[in-house]
N, C-alpha and C positions, 0 to 999 in steps of 0.2 A: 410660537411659530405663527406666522402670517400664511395666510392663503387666498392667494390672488388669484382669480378667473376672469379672461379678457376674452372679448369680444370685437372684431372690428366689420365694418360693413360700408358695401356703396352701391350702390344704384347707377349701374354703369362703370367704367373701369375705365379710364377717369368720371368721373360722375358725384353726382351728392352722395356724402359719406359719415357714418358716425362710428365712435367708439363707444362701450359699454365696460365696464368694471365692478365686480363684487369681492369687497377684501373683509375679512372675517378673521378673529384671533383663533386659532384650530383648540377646540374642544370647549368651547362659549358660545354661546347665543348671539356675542357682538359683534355685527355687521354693519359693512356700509355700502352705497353702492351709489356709482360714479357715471357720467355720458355726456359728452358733446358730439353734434353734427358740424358738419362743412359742407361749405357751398361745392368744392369741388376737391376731388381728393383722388385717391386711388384704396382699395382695400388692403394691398401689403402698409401704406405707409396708418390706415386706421389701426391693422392688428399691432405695428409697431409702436406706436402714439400710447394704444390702451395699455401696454407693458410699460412703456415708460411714466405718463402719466400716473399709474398705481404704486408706483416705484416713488415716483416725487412726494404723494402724500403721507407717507409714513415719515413720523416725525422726528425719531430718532435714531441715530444711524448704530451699524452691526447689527441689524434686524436680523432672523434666521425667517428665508423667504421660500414659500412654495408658487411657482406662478404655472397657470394650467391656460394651453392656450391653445387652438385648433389650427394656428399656424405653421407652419413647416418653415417657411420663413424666417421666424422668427424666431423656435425653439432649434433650428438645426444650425442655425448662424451662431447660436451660442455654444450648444450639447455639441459641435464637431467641430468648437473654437476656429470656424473661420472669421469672426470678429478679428482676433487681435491680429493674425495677416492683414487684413481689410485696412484695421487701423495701423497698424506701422508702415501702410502705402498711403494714409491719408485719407482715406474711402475715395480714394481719385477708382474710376469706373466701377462705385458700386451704384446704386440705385438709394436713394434716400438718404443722404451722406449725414444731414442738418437733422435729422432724427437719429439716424445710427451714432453720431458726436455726441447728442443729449442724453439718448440712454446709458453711453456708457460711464458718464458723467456721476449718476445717479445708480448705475449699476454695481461700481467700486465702492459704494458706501453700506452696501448690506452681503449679507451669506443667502446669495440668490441660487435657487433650482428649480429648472424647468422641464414642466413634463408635459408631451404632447397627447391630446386627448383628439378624440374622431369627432369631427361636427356634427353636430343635426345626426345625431345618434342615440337623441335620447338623455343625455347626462344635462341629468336639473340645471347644474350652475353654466353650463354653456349655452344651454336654451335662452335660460335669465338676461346672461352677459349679451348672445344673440337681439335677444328681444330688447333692449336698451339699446346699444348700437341700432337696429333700424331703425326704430324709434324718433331717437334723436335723429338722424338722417333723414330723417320725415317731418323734425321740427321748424317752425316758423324761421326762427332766428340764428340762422346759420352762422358759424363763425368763418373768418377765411384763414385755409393753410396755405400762410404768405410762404414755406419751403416750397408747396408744391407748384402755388401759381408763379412766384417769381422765377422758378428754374423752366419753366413753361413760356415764362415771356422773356428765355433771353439773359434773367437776370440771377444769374449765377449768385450766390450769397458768400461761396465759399471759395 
């Protein structure tokens, strides 16, 4: 079993933003832990990014997945299946379309379950996952999320 804990974060809403990730094999000592910032983002599309991102680096597929993530966002789009409504409309008026496409991409390829945890409540792995995402959002060499800025300027991708 894999155990995923995500983290997203920004600094303003739209604003500089990062994600944070700690994936761990459940009852081993082996961890790894994962962060990139952006120049300018939103925090639903970081806490979505750090799901899917953790999701991409597991390298072979039928995983049995835990993913812990303080998003509602994210964990209630899945846990009350209004993803696959979403998608058999296209994500035509959802919010994040070019990330919601990628994750579920990547989502069909493992035995994913997600569990919604309270933020900045204390729970180690969300502080961790926390403290990386801002982190990164604070680092020099921002990446850019051409989804968010090109749907921002007009430039639809999808």
């Amino acid at each position: 079993m894999i155990e995923i804990f995500t983290d997203g974060a920004s600094s303003g809403n739209p604003g500089k933003g990062g994600y944070g990730i700690i994936m761990r094999l459940q009852g081993t000592s082996y961890e790894k832990t994962f962060s990139e910032g952006f120049r300018l983002t939103t925090n639903n599309r970081m806490e979505l990014l750090a799901v899917t991102v953790a999701l991409e680096k597991i390298t072979k597929d039928r995983q049995d997945v835990i993913v812990y993530s303080d998003s509602k966002y994210v964990v209630e789009a899945i846990n009350s299946k209004w993803i696959y409504g979403w998608e058999k409309k296209r994500f035509e008026k959802v919010k994040n379309p070019d990330l919601w496409i990628r994750f579920m991409k990547i989502y069909r390829k493992h035995n994913v379950s997600f569990r919604w945890i309270k933020g900045h409540q204390g729970h180690p792995e969300n502080e961790r996952a926390d403290k990386l995402a801002t982190l990164a959002a604070k680092s020099e060499n921002l990446s850019i999320d051409t989804g968010y800025e090109n749907s921002m300027n007009g430039n639809n991708i999808f």
